[in-house]
Every structure is written in structure tokens, then in C-alpha cells.
C-alpha atoms as a printed R data frame, in Angstrom:
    type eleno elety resid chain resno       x      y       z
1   ATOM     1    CA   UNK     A     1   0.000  0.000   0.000
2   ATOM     2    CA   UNK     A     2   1.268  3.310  -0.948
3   ATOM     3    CA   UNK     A     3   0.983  6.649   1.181
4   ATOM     4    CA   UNK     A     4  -1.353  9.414   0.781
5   ATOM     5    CA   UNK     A     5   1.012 11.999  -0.558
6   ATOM     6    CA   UNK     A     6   2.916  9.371  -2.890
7   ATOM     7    CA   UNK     A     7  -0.710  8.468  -4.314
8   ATOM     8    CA   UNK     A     8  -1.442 12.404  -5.031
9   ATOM     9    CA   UNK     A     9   1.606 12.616  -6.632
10  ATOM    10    CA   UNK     A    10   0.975  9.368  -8.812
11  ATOM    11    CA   UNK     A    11  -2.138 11.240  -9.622
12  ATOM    12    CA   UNK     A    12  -1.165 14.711 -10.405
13  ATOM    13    CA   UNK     A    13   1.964 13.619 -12.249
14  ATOM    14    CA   UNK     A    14   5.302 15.701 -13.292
15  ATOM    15    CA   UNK     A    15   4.995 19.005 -13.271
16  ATOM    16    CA   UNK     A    16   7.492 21.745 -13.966
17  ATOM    17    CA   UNK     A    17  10.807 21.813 -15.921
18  ATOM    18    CA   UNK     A    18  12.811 19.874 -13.310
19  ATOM    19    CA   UNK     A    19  10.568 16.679 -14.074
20  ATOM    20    CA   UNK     A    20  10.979 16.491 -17.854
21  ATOM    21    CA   UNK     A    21  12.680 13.953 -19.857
22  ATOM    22    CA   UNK     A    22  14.117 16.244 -22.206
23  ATOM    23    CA   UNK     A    23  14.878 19.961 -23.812
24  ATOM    24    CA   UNK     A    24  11.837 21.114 -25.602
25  ATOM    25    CA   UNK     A    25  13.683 22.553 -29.324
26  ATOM    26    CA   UNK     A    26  11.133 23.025 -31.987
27  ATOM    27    CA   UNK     A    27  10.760 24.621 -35.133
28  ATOM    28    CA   UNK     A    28   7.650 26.461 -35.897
29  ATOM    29    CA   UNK     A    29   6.672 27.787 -40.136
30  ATOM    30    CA   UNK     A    30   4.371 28.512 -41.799
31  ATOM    31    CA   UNK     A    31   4.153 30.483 -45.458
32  ATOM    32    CA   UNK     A    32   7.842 31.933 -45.809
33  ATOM    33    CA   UNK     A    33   8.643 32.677 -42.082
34  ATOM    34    CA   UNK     A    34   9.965 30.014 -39.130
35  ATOM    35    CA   UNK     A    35  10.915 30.673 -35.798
36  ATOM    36    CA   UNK     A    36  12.456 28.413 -32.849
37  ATOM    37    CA   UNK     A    37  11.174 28.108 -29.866
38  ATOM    38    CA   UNK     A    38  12.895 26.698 -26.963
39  ATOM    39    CA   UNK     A    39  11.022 25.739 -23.635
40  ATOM    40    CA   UNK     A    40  11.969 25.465 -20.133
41  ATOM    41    CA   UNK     A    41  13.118 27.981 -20.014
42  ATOM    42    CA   UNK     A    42  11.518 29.890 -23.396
43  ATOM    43    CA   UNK     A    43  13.571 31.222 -25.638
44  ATOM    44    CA   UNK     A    44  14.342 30.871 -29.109
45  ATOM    45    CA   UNK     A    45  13.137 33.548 -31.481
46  ATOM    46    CA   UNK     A    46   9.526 33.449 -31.122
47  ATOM    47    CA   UNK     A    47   8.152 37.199 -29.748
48  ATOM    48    CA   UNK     A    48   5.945 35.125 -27.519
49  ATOM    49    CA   UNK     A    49   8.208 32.436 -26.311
50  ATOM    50    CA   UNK     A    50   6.325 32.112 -22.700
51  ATOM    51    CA   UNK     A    51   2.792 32.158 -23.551
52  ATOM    52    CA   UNK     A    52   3.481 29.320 -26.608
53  ATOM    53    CA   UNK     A    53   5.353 27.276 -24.630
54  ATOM    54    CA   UNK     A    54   2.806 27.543 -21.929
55  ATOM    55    CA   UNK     A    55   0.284 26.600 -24.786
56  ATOM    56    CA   UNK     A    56   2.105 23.521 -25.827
57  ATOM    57    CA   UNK     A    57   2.254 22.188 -21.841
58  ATOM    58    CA   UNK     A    58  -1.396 22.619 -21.940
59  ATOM    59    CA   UNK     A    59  -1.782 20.020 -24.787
60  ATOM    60    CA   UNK     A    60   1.659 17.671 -23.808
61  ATOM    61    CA   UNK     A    61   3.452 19.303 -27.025
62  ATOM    62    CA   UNK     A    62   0.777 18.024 -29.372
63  ATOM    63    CA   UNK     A    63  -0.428 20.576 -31.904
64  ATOM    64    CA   UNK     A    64  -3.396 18.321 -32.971
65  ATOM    65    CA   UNK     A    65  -4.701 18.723 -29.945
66  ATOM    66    CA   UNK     A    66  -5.050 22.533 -30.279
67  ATOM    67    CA   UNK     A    67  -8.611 24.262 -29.490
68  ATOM    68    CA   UNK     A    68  -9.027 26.803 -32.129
69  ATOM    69    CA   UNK     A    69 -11.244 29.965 -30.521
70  ATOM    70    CA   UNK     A    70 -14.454 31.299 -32.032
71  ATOM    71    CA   UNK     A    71 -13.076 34.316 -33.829
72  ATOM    72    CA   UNK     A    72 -14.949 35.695 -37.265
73  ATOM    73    CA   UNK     A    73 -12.893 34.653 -40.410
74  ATOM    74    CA   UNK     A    74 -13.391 35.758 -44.126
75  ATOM    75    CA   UNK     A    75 -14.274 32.630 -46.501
76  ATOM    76    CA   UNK     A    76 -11.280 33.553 -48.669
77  ATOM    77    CA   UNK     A    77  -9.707 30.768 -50.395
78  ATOM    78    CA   UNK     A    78  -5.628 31.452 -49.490
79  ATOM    79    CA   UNK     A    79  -4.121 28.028 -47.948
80  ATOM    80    CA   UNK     A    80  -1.441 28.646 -45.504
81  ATOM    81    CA   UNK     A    81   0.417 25.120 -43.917
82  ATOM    82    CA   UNK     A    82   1.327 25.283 -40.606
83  ATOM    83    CA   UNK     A    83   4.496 23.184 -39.583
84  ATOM    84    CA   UNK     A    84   6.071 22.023 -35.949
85  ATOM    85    CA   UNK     A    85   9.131 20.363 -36.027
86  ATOM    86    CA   UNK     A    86  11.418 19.055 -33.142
87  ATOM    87    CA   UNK     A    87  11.620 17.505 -29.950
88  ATOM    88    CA   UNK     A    88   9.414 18.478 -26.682
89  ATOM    89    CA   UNK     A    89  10.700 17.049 -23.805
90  ATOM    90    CA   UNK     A    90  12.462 14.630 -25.310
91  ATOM    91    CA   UNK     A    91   9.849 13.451 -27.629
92  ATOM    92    CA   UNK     A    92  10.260 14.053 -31.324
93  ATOM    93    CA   UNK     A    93   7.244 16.189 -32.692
94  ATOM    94    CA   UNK     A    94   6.241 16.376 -36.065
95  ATOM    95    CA   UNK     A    95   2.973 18.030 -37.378
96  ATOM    96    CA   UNK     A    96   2.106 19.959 -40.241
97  ATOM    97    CA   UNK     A    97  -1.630 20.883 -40.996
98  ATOM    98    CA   UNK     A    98  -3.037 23.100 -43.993
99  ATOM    99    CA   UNK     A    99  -5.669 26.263 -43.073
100 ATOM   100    CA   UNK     A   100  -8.262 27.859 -45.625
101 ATOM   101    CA   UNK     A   101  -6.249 31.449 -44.583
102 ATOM   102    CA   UNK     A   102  -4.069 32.603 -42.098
103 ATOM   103    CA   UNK     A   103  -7.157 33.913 -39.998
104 ATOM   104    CA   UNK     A   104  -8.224 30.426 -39.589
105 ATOM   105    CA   UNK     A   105  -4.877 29.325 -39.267
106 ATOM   106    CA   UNK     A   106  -4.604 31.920 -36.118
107 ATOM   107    CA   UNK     A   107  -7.611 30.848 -34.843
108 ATOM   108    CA   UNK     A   108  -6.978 27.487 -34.896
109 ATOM   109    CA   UNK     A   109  -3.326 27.700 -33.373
110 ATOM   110    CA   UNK     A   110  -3.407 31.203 -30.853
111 ATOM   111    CA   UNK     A   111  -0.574 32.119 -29.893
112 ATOM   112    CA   UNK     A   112   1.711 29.503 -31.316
113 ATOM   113    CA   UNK     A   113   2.105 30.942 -35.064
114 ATOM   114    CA   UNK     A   114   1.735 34.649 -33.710
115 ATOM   115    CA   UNK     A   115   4.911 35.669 -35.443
């Protein structure tokens, strides 16, 4: 039988940068511009290094698991591909996923390809 506080922690899992299993180094494009982002700590060239890091924690470094937000787009035809390429905490990520328009694209990804 385990204790109390060794069960919570069971429960609640890692948390924090000390508990990872590896640097967080990705590579984020879309059209003709990339940026890299580096987590724990953020870095890397993206303007918004904290809050998209702090987006991908949210969803375990997994951009298809993104919530896109409700925002108003124009139905104009203009494909942009999103890419993410790297490792997040050790874990090699790879996604790449094609929008109607950069507004969609935005509202799909927040923060993340805000640069």
C-alpha cells in the first residue's frame, strides 16, 4: 500500500521543468517565415516564447490537440500550412496541418504561429 502523498503525486503527475525527460527545441513555419522556440526555459526567437510554450504544456506538445477559438474569419480561399518540427521534452514532434487562410490558421493555433 502506498501513502497518501505518494498516491497524489501518482495522480497529479510531473509538473514543472525539473521533471521532464528532455529539452523542448522546436521549429515552428508557416508560409515563408519560421521561428524556434525553446522551452523550459523559453527562448528561441519566437516574440511570444512564454505564452506558446505555456500553450504547448497545456496540450503535452501536441499541436493536434489545439482548441481553435471562435473568432470571425473571411471565406477567402488562401491556404497557408502550418508546420512544428522538433523535440518536446524529449519526444520528437512532427505536425504539419493546412488552413483555408491565415485567420483560420490563427484561430486554430493562438498564440503559437503569432509571429
Amino acid at each position: 500500500m502506498i501513502g497518501l502523498a505518494t498516491a497524489f503525486a501518482v495522480l497529479a503527475g510531473p509538473t514543472g521543468p525539473a521533471t521532464a525527460a528532455g529539452p523542448s527545441k522546436l521549429t515552428l513555419a508557416y508560409e515563408t517565415r519560421s521561428v524556434k522556440l525553446t522551452c523550459a526555459p523559453a527562448g528561441g526567437g519566437h516574440p511570444k516564447a512564454d505564452q506558446a510554450c505555456a500553450t504547448l504544456s497545456g496540450i503535452g506538445g501536441n499541436p493536434a490537440k489545439l482548441k481553435g477559438g471562435d473568432s470571425l474569419c473571411m471565406l477567402l480561399y488562401q491556404p497557408v500550412t502550418a508546420s512544428v518540427k522538433g523535440t518536446w521534452r524529449g519526444k520528437a514532434v512532427k505536425w504539419r496541418q493546412t488552413f483555408g487562410n491565415s485567420c483560420e490558421m490563427t484561430r486554430a493555433t493562438g498564440v503559437l504561429f503569432d509571429f
